[in-house]
GUDOMI-348054 format. One record per residue (C-alpha): residue number from 1; residue in three letters; x, y, z. Coordinates in steps of 0.1 Angstrom, whole numbers. Example, Ala and Ser with C-alpha at 12.3 -4.5 7.8 and 13.67 -1.06 7.14 Angstrom:
// GUDOMI-348054
<rec><num>1</num><residuo>ala</residuo><x>123</x><y>-45</y><z>78</z></rec>
<rec><num>2</num><residuo>ser</residuo><x>137</x><y>-11</y><z>71</z></rec>
This chain:
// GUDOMI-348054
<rec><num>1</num><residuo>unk</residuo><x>0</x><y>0</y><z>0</z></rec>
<rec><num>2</num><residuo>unk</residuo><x>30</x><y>20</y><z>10</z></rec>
<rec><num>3</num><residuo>unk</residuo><x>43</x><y>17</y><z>-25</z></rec>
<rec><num>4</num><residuo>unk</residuo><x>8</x><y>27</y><z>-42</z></rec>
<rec><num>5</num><residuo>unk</residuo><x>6</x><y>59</y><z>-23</z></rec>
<rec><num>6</num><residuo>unk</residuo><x>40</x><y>70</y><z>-34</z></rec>
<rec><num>7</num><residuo>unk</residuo><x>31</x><y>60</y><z>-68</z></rec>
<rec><num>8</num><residuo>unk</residuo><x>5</x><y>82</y><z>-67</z></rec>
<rec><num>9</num><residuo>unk</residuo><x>24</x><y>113</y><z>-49</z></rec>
<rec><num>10</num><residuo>unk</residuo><x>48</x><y>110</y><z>-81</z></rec>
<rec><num>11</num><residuo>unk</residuo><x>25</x><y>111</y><z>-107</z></rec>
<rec><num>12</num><residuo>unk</residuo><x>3</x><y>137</y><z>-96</z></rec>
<rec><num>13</num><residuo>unk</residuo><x>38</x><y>156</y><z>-85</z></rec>
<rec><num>14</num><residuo>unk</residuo><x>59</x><y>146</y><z>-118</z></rec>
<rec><num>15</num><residuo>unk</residuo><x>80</x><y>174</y><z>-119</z></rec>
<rec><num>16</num><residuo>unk</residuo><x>86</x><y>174</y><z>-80</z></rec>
<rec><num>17</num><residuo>unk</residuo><x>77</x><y>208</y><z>-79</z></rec>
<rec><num>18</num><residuo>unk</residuo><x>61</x><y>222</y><z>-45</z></rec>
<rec><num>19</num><residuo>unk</residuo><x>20</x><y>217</y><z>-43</z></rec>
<rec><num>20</num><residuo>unk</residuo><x>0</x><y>250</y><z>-43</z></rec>
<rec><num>21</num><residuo>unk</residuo><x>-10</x><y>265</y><z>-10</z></rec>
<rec><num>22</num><residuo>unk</residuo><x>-37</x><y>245</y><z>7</z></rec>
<rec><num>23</num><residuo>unk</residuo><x>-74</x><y>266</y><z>-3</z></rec>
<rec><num>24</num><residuo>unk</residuo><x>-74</x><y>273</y><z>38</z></rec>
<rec><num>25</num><residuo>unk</residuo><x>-40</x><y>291</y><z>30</z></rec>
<rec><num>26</num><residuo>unk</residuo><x>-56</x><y>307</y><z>1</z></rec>
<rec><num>27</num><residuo>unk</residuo><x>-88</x><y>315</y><z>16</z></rec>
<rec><num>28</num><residuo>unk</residuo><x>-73</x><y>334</y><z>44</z></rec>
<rec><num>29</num><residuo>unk</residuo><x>-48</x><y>355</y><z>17</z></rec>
<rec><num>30</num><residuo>unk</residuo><x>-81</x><y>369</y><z>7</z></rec>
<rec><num>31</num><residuo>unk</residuo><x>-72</x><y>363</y><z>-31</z></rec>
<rec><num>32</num><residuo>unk</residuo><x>-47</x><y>387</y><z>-43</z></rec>
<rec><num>33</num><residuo>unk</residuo><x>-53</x><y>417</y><z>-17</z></rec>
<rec><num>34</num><residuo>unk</residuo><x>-31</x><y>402</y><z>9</z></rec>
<rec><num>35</num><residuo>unk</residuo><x>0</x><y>399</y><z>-15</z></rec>
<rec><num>36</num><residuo>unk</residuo><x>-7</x><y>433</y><z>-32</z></rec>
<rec><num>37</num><residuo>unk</residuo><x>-8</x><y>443</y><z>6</z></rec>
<rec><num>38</num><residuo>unk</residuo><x>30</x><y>426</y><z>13</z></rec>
<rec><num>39</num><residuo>unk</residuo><x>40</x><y>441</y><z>-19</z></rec>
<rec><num>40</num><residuo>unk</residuo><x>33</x><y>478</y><z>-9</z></rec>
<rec><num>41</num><residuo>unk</residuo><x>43</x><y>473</y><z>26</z></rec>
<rec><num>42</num><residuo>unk</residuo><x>74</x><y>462</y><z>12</z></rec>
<rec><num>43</num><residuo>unk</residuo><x>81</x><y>490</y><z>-11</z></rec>
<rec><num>44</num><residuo>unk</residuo><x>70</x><y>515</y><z>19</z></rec>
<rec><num>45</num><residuo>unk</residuo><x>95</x><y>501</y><z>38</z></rec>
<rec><num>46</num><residuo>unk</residuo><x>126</x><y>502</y><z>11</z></rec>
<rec><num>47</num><residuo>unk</residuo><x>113</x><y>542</y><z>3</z></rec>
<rec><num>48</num><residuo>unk</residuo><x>109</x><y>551</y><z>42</z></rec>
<rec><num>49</num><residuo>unk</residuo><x>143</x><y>539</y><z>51</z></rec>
<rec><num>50</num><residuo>unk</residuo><x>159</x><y>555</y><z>15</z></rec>
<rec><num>51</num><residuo>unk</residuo><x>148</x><y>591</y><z>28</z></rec>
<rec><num>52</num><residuo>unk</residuo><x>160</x><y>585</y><z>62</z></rec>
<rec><num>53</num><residuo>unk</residuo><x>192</x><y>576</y><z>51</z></rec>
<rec><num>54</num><residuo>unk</residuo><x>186</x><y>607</y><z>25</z></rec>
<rec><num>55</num><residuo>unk</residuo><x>177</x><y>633</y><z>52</z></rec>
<rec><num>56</num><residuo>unk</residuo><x>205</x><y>616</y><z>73</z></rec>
<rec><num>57</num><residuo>unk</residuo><x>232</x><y>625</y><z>46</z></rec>
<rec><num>58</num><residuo>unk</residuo><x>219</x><y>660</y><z>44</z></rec>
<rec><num>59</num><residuo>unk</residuo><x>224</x><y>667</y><z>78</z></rec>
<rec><num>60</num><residuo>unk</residuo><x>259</x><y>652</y><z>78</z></rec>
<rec><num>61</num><residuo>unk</residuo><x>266</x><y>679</y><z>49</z></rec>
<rec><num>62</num><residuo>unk</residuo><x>252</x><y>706</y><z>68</z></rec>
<rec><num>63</num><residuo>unk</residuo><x>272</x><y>698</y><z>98</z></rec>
<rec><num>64</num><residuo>unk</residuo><x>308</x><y>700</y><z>80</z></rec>
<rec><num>65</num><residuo>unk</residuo><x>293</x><y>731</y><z>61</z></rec>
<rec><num>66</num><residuo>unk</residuo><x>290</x><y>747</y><z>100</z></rec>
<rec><num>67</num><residuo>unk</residuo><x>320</x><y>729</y><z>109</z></rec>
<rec><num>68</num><residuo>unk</residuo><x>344</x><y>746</y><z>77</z></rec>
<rec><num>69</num><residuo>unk</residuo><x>320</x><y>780</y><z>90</z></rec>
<rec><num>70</num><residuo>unk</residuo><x>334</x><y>780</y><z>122</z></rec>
<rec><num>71</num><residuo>unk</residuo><x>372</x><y>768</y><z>114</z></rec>
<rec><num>72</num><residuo>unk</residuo><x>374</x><y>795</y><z>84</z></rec>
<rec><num>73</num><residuo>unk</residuo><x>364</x><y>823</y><z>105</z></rec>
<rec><num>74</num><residuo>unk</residuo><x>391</x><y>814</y><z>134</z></rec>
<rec><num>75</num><residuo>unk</residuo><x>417</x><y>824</y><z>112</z></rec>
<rec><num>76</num><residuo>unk</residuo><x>438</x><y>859</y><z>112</z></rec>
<rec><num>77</num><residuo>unk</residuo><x>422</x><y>882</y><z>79</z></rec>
<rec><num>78</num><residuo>unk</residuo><x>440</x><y>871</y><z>49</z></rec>
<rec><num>79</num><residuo>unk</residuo><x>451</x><y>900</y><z>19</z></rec>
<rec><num>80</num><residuo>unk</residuo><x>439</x><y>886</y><z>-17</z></rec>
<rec><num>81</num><residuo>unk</residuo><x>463</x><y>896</y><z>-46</z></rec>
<rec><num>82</num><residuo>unk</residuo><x>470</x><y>882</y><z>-77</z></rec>
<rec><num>83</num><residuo>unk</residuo><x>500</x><y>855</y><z>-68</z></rec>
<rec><num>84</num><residuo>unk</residuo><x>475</x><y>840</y><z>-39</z></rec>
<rec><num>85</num><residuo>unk</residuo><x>476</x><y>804</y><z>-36</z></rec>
<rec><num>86</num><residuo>unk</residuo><x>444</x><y>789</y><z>-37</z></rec>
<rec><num>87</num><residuo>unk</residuo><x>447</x><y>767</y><z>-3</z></rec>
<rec><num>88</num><residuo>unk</residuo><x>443</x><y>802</y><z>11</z></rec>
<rec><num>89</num><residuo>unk</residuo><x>414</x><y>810</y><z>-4</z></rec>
<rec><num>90</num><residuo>unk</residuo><x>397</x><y>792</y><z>27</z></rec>
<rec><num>91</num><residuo>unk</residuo><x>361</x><y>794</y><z>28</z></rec>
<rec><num>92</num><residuo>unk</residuo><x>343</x><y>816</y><z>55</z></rec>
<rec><num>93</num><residuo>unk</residuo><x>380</x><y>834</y><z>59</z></rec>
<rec><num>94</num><residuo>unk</residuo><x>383</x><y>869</y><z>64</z></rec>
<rec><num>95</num><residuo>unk</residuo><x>396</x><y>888</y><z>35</z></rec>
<rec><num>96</num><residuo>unk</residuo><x>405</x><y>920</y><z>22</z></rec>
<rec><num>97</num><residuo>unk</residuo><x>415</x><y>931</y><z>-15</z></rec>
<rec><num>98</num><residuo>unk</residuo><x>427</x><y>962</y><z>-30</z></rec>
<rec><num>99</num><residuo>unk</residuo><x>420</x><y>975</y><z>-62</z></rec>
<rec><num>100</num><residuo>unk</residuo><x>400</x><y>997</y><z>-89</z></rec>
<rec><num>101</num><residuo>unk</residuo><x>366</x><y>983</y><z>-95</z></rec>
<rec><num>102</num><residuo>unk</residuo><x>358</x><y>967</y><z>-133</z></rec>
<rec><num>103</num><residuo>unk</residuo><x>323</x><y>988</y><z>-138</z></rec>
<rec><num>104</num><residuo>unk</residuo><x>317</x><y>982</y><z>-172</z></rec>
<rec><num>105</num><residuo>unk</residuo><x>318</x><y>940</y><z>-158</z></rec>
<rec><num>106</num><residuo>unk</residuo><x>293</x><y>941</y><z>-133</z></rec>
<rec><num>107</num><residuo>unk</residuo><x>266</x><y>915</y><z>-133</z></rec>
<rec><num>108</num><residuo>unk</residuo><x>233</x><y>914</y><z>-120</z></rec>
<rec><num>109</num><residuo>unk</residuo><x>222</x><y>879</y><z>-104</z></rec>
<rec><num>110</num><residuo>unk</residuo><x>180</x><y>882</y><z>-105</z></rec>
<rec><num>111</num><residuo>unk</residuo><x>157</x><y>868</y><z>-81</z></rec>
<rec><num>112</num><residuo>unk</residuo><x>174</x><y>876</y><z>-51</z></rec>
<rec><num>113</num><residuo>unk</residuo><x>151</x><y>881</y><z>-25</z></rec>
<rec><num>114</num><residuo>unk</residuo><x>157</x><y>908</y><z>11</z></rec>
<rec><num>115</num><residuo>unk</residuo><x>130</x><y>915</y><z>36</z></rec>
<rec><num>116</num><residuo>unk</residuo><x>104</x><y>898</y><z>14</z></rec>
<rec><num>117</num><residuo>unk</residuo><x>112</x><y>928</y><z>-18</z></rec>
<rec><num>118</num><residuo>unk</residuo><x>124</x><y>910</y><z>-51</z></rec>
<rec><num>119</num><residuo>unk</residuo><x>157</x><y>928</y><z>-62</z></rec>
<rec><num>120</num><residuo>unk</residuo><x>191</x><y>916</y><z>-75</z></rec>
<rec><num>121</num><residuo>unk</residuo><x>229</x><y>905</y><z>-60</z></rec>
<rec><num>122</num><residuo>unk</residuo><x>256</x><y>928</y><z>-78</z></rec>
<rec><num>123</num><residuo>unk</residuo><x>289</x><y>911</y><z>-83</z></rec>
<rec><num>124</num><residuo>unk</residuo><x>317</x><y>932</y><z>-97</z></rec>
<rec><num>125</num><residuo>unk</residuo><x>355</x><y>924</y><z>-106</z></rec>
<rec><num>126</num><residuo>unk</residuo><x>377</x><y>941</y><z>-85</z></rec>
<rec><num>127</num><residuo>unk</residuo><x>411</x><y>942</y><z>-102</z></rec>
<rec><num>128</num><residuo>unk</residuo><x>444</x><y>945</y><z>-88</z></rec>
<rec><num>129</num><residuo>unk</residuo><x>465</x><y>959</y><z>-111</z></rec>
<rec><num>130</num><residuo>unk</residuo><x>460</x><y>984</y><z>-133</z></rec>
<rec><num>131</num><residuo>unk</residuo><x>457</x><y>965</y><z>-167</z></rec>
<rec><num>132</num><residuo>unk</residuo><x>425</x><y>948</y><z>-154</z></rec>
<rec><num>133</num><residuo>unk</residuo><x>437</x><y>913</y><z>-159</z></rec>
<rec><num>134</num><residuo>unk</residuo><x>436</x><y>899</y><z>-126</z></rec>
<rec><num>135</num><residuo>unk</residuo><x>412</x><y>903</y><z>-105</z></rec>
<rec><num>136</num><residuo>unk</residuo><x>389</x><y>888</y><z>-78</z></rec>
<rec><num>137</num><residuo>unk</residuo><x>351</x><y>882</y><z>-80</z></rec>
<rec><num>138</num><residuo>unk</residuo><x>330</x><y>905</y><z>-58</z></rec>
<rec><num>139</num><residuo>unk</residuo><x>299</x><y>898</y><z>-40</z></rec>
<rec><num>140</num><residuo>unk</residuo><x>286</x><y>931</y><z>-31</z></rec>
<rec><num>141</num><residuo>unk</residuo><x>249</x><y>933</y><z>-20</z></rec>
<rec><num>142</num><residuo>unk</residuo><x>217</x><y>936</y><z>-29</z></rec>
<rec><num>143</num><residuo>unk</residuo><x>197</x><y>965</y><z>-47</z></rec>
<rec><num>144</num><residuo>unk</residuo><x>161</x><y>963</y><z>-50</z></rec>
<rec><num>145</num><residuo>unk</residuo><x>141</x><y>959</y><z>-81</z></rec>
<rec><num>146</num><residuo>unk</residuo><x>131</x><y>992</y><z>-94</z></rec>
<rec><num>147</num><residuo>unk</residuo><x>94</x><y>1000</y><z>-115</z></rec>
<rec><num>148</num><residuo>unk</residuo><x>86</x><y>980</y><z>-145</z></rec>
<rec><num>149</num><residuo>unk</residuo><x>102</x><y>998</y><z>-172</z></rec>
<rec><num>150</num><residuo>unk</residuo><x>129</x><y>1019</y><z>-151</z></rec>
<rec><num>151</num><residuo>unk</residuo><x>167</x><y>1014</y><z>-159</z></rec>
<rec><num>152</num><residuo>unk</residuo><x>184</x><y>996</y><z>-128</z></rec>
<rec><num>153</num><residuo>unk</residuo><x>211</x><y>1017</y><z>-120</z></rec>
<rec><num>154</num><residuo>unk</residuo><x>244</x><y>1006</y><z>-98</z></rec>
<rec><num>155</num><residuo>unk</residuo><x>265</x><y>1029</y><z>-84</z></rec>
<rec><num>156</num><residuo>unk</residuo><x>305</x><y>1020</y><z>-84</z></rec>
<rec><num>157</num><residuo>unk</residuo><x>330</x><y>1042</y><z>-69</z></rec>
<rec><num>158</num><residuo>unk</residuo><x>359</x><y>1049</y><z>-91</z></rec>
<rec><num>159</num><residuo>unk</residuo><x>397</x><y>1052</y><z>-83</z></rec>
<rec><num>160</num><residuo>unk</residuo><x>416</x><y>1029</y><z>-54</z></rec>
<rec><num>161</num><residuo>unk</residuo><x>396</x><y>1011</y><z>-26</z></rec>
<rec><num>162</num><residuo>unk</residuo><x>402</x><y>984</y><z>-3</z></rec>
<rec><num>163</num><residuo>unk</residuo><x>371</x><y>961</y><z>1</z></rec>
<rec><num>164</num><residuo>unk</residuo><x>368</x><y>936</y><z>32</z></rec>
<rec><num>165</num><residuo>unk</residuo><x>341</x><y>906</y><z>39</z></rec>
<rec><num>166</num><residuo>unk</residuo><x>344</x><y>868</y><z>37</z></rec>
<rec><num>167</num><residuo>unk</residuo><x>354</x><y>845</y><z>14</z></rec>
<rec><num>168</num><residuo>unk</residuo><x>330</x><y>821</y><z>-2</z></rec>
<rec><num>169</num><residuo>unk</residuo><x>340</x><y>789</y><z>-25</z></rec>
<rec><num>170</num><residuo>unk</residuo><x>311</x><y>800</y><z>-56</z></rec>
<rec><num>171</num><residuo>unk</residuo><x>280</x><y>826</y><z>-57</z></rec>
<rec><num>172</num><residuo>unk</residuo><x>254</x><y>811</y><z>-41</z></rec>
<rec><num>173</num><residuo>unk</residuo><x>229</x><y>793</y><z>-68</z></rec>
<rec><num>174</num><residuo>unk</residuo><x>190</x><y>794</y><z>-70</z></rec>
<rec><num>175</num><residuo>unk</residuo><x>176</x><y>762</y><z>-85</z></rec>
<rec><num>176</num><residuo>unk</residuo><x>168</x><y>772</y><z>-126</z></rec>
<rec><num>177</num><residuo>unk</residuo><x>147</x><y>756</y><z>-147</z></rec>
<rec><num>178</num><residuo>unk</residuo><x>162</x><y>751</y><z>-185</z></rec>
<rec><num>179</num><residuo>unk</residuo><x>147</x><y>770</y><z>-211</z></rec>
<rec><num>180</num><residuo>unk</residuo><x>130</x><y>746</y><z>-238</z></rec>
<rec><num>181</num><residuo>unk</residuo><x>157</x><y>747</y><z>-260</z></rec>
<rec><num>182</num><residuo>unk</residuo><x>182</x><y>734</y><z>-242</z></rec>
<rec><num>183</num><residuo>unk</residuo><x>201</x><y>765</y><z>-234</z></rec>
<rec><num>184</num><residuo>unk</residuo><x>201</x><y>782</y><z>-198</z></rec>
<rec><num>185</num><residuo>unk</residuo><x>177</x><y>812</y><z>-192</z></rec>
<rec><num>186</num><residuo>unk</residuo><x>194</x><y>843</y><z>-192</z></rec>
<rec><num>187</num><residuo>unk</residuo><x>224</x><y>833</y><z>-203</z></rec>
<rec><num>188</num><residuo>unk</residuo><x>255</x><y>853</y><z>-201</z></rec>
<rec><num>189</num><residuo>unk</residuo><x>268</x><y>869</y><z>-229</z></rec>
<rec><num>190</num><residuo>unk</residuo><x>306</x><y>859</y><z>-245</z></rec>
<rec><num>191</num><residuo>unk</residuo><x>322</x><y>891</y><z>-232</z></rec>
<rec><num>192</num><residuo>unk</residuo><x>316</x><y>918</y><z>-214</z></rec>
<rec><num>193</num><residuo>unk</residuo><x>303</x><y>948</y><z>-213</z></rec>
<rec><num>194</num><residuo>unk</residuo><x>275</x><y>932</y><z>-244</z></rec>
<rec><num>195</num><residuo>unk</residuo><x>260</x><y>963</y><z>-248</z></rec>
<rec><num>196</num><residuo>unk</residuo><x>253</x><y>995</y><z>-233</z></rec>
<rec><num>197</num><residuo>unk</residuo><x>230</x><y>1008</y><z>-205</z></rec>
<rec><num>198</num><residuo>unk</residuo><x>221</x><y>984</y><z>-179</z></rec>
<rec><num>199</num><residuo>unk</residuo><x>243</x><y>954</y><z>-166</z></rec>
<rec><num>200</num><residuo>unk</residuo><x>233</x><y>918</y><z>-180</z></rec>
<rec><num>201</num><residuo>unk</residuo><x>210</x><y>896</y><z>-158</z></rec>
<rec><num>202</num><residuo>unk</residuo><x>220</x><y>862</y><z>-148</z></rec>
<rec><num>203</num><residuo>unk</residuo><x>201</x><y>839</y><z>-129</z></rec>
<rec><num>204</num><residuo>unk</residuo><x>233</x><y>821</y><z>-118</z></rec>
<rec><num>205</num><residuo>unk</residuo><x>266</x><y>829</y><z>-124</z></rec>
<rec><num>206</num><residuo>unk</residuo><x>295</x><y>806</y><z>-125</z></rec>
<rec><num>207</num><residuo>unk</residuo><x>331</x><y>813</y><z>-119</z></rec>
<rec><num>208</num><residuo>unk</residuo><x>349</x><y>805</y><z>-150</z></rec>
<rec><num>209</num><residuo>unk</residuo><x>323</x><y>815</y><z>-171</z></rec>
<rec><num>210</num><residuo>unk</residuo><x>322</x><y>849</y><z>-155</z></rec>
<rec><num>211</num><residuo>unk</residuo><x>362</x><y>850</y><z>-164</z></rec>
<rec><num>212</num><residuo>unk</residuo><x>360</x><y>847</y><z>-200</z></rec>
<rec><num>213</num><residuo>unk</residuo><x>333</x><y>868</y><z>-205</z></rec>
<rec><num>214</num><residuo>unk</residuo><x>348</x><y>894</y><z>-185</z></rec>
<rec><num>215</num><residuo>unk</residuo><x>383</x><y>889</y><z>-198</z></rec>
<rec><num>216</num><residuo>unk</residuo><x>399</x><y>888</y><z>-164</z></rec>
<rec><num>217</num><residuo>unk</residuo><x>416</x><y>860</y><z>-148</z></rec>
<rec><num>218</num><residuo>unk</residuo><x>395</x><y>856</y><z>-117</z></rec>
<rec><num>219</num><residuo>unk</residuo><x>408</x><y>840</y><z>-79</z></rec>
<rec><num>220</num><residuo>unk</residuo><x>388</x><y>806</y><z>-74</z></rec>
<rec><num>221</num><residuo>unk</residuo><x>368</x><y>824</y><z>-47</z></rec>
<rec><num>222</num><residuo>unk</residuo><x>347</x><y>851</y><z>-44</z></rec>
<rec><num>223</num><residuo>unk</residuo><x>345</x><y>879</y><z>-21</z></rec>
<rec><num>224</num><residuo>unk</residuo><x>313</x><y>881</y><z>-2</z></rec>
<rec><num>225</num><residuo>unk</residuo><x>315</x><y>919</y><z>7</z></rec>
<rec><num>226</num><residuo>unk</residuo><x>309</x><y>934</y><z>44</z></rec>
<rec><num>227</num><residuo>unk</residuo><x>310</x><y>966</y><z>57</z></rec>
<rec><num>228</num><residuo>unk</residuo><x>296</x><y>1000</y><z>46</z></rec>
<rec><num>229</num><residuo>unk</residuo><x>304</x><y>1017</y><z>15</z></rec>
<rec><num>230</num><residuo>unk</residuo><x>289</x><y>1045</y><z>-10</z></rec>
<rec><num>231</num><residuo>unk</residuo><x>272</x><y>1026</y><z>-29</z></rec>
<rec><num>232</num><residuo>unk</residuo><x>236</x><y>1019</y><z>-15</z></rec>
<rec><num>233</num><residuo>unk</residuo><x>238</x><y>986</y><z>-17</z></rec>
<rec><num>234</num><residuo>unk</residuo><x>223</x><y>967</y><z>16</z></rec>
<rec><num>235</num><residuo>unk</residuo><x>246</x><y>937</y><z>23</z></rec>
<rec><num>236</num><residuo>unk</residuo><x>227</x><y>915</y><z>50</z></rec>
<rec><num>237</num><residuo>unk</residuo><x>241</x><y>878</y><z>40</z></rec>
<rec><num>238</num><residuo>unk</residuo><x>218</x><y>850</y><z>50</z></rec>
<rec><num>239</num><residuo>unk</residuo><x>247</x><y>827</y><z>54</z></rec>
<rec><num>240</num><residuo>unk</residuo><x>247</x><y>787</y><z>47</z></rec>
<rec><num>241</num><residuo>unk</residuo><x>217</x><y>769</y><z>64</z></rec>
<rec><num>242</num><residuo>unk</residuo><x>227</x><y>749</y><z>93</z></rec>
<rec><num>243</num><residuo>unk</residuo><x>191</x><y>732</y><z>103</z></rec>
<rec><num>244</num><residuo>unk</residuo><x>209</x><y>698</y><z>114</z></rec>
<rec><num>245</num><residuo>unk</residuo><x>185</x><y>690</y><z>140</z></rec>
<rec><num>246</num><residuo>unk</residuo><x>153</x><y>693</y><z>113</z></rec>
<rec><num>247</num><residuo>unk</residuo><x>168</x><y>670</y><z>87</z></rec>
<rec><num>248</num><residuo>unk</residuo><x>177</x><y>646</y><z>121</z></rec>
<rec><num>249</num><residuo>unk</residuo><x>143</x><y>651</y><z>129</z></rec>
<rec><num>250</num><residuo>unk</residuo><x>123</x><y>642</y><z>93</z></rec>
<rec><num>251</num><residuo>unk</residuo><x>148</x><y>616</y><z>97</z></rec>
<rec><num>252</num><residuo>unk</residuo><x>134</x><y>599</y><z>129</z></rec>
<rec><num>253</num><residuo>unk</residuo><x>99</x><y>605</y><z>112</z></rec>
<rec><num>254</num><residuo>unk</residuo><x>108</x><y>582</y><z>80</z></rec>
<rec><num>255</num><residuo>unk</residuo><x>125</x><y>554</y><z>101</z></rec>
<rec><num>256</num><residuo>unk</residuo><x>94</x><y>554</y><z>121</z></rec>
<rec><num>257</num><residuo>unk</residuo><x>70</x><y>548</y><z>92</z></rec>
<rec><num>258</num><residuo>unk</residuo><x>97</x><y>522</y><z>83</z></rec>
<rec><num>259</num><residuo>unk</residuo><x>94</x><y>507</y><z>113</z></rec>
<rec><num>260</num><residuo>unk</residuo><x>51</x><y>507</y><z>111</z></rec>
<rec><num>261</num><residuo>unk</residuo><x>49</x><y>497</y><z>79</z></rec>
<rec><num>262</num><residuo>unk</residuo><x>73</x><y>464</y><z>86</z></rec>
<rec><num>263</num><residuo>unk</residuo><x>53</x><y>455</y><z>119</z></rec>
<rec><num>264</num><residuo>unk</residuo><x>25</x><y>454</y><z>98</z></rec>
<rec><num>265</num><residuo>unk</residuo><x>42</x><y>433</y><z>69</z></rec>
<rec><num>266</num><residuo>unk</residuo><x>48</x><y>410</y><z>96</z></rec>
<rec><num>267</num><residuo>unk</residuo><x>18</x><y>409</y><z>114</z></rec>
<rec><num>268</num><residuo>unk</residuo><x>-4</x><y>404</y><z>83</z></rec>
<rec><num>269</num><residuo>unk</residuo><x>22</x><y>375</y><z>69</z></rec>
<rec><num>270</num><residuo>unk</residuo><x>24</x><y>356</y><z>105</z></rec>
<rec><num>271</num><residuo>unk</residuo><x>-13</x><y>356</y><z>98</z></rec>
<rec><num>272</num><residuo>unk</residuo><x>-18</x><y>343</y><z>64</z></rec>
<rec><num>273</num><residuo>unk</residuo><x>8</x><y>313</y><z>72</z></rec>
<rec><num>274</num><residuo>unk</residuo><x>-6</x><y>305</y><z>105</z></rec>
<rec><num>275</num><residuo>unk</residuo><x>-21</x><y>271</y><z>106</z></rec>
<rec><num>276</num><residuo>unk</residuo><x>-59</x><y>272</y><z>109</z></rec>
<rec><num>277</num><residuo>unk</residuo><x>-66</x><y>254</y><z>143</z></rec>
């Protein structure tokens, strides 16, 4: 008998594969909502523990951003010419440049934002020499937008001055969307000055780009400008943002949906397998 029930195991099993789930089994999987369940508790969990780990590494940045902050502005004011090496150019550093501004290079960076008012960042070469070839890029505050249809106009003083502020590794960048044919918004024009009146707008303005436009050789840095000077511009620099604890805190939040959405992947597949008593 033995040997007639094995007989008949192998041939309704030929290919030794496993038997499908008992119907109880079945029954209690609810058909295919149960595994559609598993599926999407699953993929909760994966995402949930992705942005942890996403809002963890943000935080980590921020924290050496405050860190390189704090170490750069420990150290003794540093004098930028043109023979500066660029392990100097430390960020957050204290810095002070002598020169003649480069007027006719000045850029306008739009979009910038000051006590709620729309308005625009100026950045101006300063050069050191009197050629104009090498100079260092200038952060120098912000003007306000002026009336539709009203020429912006920057005021530069002329002849030898000595500006001080901090040293920054790029201009800060606002998020920009590309235009639909490929090419960036505003972009800059080959060289400077393109045409009279008005300075060109920028949305964002990179170093080396800045440089050949300009026709300068430019310091890998640029100078975030401090201080008063005759020019009406209001410099009131945010700084970098340093909100560790918040990105700690979204953090915790996505680990604890993690953590949800796997006791209930659990729970639901302890009771699908569960032998029916």
């Amino acid at each position: 008998m033995r040997f007639f029930r094995r007989m008949k195991r192998s041939v309704s099993d030929p290919a030794g594969m496993p038997a499908p789930l008992p119907a109880a089994v079945r029954r209690r999987a609810g058909g295919g909502s149960v595994p559609l369940a598993l599926v999407l508790l699953a993929a909760t969990v994966a995402v949930t523990v992705a942005l942890g780990r996403w809002q963890l590494g943000r935080a980590d940045e921020k924290a050496a951003t405050l860190a390189a902050l704090e170490a750069g502005r420990t150290l003794p004011p540093l004098a930028l010419g043109p023979d500066r090496a660029a392990d100097d150019l430390i960020p957050w550093r204290s810095a002070q440049a002598s020169g003649h501004w480069l007027a006719d290079r000045t850029v306008l960076l739009d979009n910038r934002m000051a006590d709620g008012r729309p308005g625009f960042w100026v950045v101006t070469p300063l050069a050191f020499d009197d050629e104009g070839r090498q100079a260092v890029a200038v952060l120098r505050g912000w003007l306000p937008r002026p009336v539709p249809d009203a020429p912006v106009t920057v005021r530069t003083p002329t002849g030898p001055v000595t500006v001080r502020g901090e040293l920054v590794p790029r201009v800060p960048r606002l998020f920009e969307l590309p235009a639909l044919s490929g090419r960036k918004r505003d972009e800059l024009a080959s060289s400077l000055p393109g045409w009279p009146g008005a300075p060109p707008r920028v949305q964002n303005l990179e170093l080396g780009t800045y440089a050949k436009a300009a026709g300068v050789v430019l310091l890998p840095a640029v100078l975030e400008q401090t201080g008063d000077a005759p020019d009406g511009l209001v410099r009131d620099w945010a700084g970098p943002p340093t909100n560790i604890d918040t990105h700690r805190g979204y953090a915790l939040q996505w680990f604890s949906f993690a953590a949800i959405a796997a006791i209930a992947f659990g729970v639901i597949l302890v009771r699908v397998l569960r032998p029916k008593r």
